[in-house]
N, C-alpha and C positions, 0 to 999 in steps of 0.2 A: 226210715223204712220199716213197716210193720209186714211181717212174713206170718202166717197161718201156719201152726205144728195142732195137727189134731183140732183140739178144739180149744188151743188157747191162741188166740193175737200178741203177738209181741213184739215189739220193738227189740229190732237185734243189729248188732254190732257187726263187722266185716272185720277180722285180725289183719293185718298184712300176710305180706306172702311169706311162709314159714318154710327154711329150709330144714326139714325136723331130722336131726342125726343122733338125737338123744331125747329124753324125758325132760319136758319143761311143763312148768305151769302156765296155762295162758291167761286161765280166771282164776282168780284168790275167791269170790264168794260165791253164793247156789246162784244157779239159773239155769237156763232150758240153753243145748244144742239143736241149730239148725243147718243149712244145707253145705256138706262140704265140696270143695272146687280144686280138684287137681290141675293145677297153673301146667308143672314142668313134669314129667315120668319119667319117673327111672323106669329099666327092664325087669325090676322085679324087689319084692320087698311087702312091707308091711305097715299102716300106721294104726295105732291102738289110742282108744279115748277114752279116758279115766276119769271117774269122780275123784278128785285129790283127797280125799277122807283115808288115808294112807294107814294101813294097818300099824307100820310103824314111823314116824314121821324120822324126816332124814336128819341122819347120825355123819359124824364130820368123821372122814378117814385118816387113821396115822400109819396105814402100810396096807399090801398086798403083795401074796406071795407069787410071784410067776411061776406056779407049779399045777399039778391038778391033783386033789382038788385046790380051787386059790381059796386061800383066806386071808378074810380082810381083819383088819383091828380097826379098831373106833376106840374115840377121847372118851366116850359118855362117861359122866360120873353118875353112878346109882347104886343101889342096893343089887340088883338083878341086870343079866343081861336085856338091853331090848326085845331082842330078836329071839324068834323059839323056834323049835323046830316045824320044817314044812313050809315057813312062810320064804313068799315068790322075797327077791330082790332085787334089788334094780340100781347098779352103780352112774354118777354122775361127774363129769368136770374133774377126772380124777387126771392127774400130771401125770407122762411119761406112759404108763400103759393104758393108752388112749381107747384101745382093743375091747376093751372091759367097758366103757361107757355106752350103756343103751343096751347092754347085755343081761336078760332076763332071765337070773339064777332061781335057786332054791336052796333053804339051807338043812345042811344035812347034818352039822354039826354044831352046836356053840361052847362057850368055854371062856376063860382070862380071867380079869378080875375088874372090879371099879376103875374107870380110867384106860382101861388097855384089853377091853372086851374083845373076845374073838369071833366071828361067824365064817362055817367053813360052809363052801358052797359047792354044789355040785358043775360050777364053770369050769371048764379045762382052760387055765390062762398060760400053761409049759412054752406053750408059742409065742405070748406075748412080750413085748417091751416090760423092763423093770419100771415099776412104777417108783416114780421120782416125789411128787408132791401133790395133797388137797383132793380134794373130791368128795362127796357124798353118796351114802348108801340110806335107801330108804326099801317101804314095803307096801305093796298094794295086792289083793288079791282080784281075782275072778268077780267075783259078788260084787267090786264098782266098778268095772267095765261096763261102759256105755257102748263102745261101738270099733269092733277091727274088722279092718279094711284093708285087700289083699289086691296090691295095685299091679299086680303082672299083665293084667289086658287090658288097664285104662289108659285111655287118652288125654290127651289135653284139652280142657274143656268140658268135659264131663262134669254134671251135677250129679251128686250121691245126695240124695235127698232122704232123709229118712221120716219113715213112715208113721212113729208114733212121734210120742212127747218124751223126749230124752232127755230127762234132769238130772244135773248133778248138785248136790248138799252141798259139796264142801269145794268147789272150783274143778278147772275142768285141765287136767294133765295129760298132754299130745306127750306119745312115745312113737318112734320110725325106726325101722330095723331097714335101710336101703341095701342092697348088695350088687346095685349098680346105679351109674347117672345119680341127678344131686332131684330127688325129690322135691314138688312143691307147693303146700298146700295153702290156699283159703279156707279159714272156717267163718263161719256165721254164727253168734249166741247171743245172747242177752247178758 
């Protein structure tokens, strides 16, 4: 199937149906987004479309603290922390404080050392389940946002068409913030 974005023809792809409750990668490499199709709605929420060119690319966690503000540790071995200050974060796939996944921090503090690096984040996690095991933290800012979509009056069925040529460089990263009903979406890309 070739779909018209602007003024380029392309041959685009249809993902299945995504039930998005966290940050996944859908594309690993560049290409153009095209029309997305909310299958199922929830009553309210949010999905966000990233160029995956991740300000910091994801760091493997060995704790977070159930407190506020939470801070996470990460394995990284380096010289330097990853992370600095101000930049967005975005926990994934993390055991036990499931709460934290798809949650879109900031950090306000860093610290530790090689191996046992710290980032404190402006999350309030005091409410949340002890995390148990695994997960990843990475970073994307503003500046690759391709496209968020605020699905509290859509319907099922609904084409979100969008109007220019939305490319991403580096793959193309679905995040969903639901806070009711299981969300479900089609996308269309190359």
């Amino acid at each position: 199937m070739s779909q018209n974005l602007g003024t380029i023809a392309l041959p685009l792809t249809q993902t299945p149906a995504l039930g998005i409750t966290a940050a996944q990668v859908i594309k690993a490499a560049a290409g153009f987004l095209g029309p997305v199709f909310p299958s199922v709605v929830g009553s309210a929420g949010s999905l966000t479309l990233n160029d995956a060119n991740v300000l910091v690319t994801a760091q493997t966690i060995t704790g977070i603290t159930a407190a506020n503000p939470a801070v996470i540790t990460i394995s990284t071995v380096s010289t330097t922390n990853p992370f600095a200050l101000g930049n967005p974060v975005l926990v994934t796939s993390a055991g036990g404080m499931t709460q934290i996944n798809g949650v879109l921090g900031t950090v306000t503090a860093i610290g530790g050392s090689s191996g046992a690096w710290t980032v404190t984040t402006n999350i309030n996690a005091s409410a949340f389940s002890a995390w148990t095991t695994g997960g990843t933290c990475a970073s994307f800012g503003a500046g690759n946002q391709i496209l968020t979509l605020a699905y509290t009056a859509m319907t099922a069925g609904t084409i979100i068409n969008p109007t220019q040529d939305l490319k991403f460089n580096n793959g193309l990263l679905v995040s969903g913030v639901p806070s009711a009903g299981s969300p479900v979406f089609s996308l269309w890309y190359n």
